[in-house]
C-alpha positions as CSV (number, residue, x, y, z in Angstrom):
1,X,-7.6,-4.1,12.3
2,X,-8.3,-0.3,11.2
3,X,-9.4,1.4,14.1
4,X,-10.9,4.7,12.2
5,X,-14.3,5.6,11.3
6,X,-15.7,7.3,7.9
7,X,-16.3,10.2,9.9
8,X,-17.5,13.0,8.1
9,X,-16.4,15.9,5.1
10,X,-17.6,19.1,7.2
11,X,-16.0,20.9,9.2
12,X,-12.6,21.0,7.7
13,X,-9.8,19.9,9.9
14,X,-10.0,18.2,13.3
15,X,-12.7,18.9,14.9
16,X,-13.0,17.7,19.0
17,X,-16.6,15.7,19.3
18,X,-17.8,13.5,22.1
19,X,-17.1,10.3,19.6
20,X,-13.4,11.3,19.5
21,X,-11.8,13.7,16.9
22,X,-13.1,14.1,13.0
23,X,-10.6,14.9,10.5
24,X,-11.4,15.9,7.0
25,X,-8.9,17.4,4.5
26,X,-9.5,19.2,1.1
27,X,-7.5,17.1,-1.7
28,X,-9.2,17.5,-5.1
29,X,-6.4,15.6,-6.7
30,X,-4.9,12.7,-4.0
31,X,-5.5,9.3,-4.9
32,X,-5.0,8.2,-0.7
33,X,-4.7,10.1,2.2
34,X,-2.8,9.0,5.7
35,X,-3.6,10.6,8.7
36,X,-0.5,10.3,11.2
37,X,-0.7,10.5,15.1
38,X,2.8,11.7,16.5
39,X,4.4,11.7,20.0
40,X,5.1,14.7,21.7
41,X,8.8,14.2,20.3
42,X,7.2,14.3,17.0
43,X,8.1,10.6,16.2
44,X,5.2,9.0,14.5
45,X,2.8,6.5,16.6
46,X,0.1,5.3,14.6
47,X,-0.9,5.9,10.7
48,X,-4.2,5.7,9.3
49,X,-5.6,6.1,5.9
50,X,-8.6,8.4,6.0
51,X,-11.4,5.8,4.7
52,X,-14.3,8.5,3.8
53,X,-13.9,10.5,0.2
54,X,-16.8,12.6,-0.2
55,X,-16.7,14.8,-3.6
56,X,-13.0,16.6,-3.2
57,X,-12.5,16.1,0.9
58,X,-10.8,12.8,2.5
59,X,-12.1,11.9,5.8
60,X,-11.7,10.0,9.2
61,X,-13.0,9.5,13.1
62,X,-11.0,8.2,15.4
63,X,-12.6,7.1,19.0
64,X,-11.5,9.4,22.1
65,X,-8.8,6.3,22.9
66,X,-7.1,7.1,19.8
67,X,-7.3,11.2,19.6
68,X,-8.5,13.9,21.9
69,X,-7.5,17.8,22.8
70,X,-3.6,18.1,22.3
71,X,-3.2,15.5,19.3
72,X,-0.3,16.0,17.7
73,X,-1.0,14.7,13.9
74,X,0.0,15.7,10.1
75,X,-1.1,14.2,6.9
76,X,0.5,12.1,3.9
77,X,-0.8,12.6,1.0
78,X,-0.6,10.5,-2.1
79,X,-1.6,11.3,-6.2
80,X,0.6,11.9,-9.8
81,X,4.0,13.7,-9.9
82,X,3.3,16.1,-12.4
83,X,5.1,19.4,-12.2
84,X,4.0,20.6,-15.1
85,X,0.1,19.9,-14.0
86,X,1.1,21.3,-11.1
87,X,0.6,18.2,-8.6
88,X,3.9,17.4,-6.7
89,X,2.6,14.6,-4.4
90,X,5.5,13.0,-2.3
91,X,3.8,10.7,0.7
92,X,7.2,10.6,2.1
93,X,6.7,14.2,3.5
94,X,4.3,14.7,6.7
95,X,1.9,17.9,5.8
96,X,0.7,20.6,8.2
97,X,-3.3,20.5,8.1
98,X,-3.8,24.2,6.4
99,X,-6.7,24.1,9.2
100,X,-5.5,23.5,12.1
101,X,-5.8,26.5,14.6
102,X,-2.2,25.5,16.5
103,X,1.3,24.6,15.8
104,X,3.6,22.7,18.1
105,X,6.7,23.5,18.5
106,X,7.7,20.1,16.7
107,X,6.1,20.7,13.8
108,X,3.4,18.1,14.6
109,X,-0.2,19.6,14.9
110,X,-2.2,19.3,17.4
111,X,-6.4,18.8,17.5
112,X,-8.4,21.2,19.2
C-alpha cells in the first residue's frame, strides 16, 4: 500500500502544509525518484517513490502521520549512466535536497 500522495510541482522542496509535508524535486533527466524518510541516526525508515512528474519536477505528499517539522529525508534518484552526456545517476547514493533550508548533523535533511 503506497501511502504518498501526487502532491504538487511548486514550491520546490519540502514544504510544511496542514495535509502533511509536499516534496517536489527538479530532475530534468531521472527516469524515478525515491523520497527516503530516515531516523534521527540517519538509518533509513520508509522509502517512497515520488508518484507526481509534472514537466521536469518529481513530486509527493505525505499525510502529517508520515512527515512533519524535523523530518529527516534525502532523495534517490534514478536515470542513464552517461558521463560523457553528463548524467551520472547511481540510486544507490542518498542525495541532499539542493532546497532544503537545514542540515542535520547526520547528513539526513530535515523538513521545515
Amino acid at each position: 500500500m503506497q501511502h504518498i500522495q501526487a502532491g504538487t510541482p511548486r514550491p520546490l522542496g519540502a514544504t510544511l502544509h496542514r495535509q502533511g509535508v509536499n516534496f517536489a524535486l527538479f530532475a530534468p533527466h531521472a527516469t524515478r525518484v525515491e523520497l527516503c524518510i530516515h531516523e534521527a541516526d540517519g538509518t533509513e525508515s520508509a522509502r517512497y517513490d515520488l508518484p507526481g512528474h509534472t514537466g521536469e519536477v518529481w513530486h509527493g505528499a505525505l499525510s502529517p502521520r508520515r512527515a512533519g517539522p524535523g523530518t529527516l529525508y534525502g532523495y534517490r534518484v534514478h536515470g542513464r549512466e552517461e558521463p560523457e552526456h553528463g548524467l551520472r545517476f547511481d540510486p544507490g547514493i542518498v542525495l541532499v535536497d539542493p532546497y532544503a533550508r537545514a542540515l542535520s548533523s547526520s547528513g539526513a535533511l530535515r523538513a521545515r
